[in-house]
C-alpha positions in Angstrom: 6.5 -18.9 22.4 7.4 -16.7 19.0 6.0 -19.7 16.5 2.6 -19.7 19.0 2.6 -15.5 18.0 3.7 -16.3 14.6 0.9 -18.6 14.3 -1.4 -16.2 15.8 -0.3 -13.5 14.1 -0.3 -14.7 10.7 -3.9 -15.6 9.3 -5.2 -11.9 9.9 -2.1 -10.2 8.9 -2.3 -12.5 5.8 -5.7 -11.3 5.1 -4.9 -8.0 5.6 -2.1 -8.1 3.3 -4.0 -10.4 0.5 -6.2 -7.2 0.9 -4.1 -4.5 0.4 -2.5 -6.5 -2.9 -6.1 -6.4 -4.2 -6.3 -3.0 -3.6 -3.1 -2.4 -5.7 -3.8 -4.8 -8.3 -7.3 -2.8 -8.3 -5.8 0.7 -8.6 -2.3 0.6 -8.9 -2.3 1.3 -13.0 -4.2 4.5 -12.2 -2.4 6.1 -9.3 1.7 4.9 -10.7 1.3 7.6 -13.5 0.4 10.5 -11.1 3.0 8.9 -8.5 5.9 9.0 -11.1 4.5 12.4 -12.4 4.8 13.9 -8.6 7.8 12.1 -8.0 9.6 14.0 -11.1 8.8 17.5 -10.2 11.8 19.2 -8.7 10.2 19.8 -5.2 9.3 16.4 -4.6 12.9 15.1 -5.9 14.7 18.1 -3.4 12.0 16.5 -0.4 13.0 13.2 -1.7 17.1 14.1 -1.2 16.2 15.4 2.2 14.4 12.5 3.4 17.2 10.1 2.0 19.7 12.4 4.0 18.1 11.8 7.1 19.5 9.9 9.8 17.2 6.3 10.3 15.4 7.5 13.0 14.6 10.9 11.9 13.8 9.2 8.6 10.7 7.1 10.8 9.8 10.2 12.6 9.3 11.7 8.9 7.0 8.8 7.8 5.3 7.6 10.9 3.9 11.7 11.5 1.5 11.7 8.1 0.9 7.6 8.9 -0.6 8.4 12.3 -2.4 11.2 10.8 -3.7 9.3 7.4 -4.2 5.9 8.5 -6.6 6.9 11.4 -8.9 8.7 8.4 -9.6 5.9 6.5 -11.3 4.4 9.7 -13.3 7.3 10.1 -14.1 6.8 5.9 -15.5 3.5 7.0 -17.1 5.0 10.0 -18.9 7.0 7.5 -19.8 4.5 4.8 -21.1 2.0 7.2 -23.4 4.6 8.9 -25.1 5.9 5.6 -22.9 8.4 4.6 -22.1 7.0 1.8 -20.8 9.6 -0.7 -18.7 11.6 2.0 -17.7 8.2 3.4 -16.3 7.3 -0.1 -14.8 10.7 -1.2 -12.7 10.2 2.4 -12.0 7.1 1.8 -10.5 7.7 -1.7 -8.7 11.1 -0.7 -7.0 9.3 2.6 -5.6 6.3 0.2 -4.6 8.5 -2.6 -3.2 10.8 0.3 -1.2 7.3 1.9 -0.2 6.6 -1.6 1.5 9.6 -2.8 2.8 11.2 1.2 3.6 7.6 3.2 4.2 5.4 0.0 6.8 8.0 -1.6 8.5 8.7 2.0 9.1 4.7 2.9 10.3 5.0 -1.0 12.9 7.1 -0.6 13.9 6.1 3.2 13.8 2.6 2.9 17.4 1.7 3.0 17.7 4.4 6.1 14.9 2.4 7.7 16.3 -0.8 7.3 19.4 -0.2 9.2 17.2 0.3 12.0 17.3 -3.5 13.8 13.7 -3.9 14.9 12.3 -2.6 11.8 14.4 -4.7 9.5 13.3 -7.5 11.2 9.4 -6.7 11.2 9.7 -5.3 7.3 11.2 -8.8 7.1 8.8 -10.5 8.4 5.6 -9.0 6.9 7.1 -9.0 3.4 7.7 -13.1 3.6 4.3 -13.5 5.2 2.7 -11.5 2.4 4.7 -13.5 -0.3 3.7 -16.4 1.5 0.3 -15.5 1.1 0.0 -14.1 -2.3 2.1 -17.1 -3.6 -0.9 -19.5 -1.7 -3.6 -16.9 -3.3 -2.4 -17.2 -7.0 -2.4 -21.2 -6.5 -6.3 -21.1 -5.8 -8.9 -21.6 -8.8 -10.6 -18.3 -7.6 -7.4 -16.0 -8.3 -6.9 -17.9 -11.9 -10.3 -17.2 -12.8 -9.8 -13.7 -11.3 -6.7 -12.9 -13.4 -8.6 -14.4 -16.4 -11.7 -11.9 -16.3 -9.4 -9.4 -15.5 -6.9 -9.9 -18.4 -10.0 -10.0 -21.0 -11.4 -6.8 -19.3 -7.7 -5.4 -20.1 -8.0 -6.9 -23.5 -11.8 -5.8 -24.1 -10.6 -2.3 -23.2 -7.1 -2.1 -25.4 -9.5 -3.2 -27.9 -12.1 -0.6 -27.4 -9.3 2.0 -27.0 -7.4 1.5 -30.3 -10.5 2.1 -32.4 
């Protein structure tokens, strides 16, 4: 019965995943800067302590009350795009990542180890990490992703170059 739901489970949590590693790849060297600059200021390192503090469970009441609230929006951002609202649709769409990134992101940051002493969520953190290794590890074998990383390392090259004139 579980490897039936693993099996079932798997392909579209493995495309999700594959997705949201795109995504990073994509914009992850423009938002770590502001993420390590917000991180450093003194209120978001004494919010940081609190949160670390917590007891497991308050720790997932902490970050599942902006999840439930962000997550939904990026929907709605879609909603939007996909019924011709194009430039609001986009604008939400950026502002509820960027929002997940630097609220949700920096929360599961700081709680993690709290989080993982609670049973359940050890074991699904467990499981959704291996199947996303799983599936990156299958993505990079594929010609597509090789010929990805190369246009993408001679952008990065293109650019450097372009830069340092």
């Amino acid at each position: 019965m579980l490897a039936t739901f693993r099996r079932a489970v798997s392909f579209p949590l493995a495309i999700v995943l594959v997705g949201y590693e795109a995504l990073n790849a994509l914009f992850g060297p423009l938002v770590r800067p502001a993420i390590a600059w917000t991180s450093s200021l003194r209120l978001f390192t004494r919010i940081g302590a609190g949160i670390a503090a917590l007891p497991p469970y308050a720790v997932l009441v902490t970050l599942a009350v902006p999840f439930a609230v962000i997550e939904p929006f990026k929907f709605i951002a879609l909603y939007w795009l996909a019924s011709g609202h194009a430039v609001l649709g986009l604008i939400a769409l950026v502002l509820s990542h960027l929002s997940s990134l630097l609220i949700c992101e920096r929360i599961f940051h700081v709680g993690k180890p709290k989080l993982l002493q609670i049973g359940w969520f050890a074991l699904g953190y467990r499981f959704v990490a291996d199947l996303r290794d799983r599936a990156l590890l299958w993505l990079r074998s594929t010609a597509v992703w090789r010929a990805a990383a190369e246009f993408g390392r001679r952008i990065r090259l293109s650019a450097r170059s372009a830069l340092g004139r």
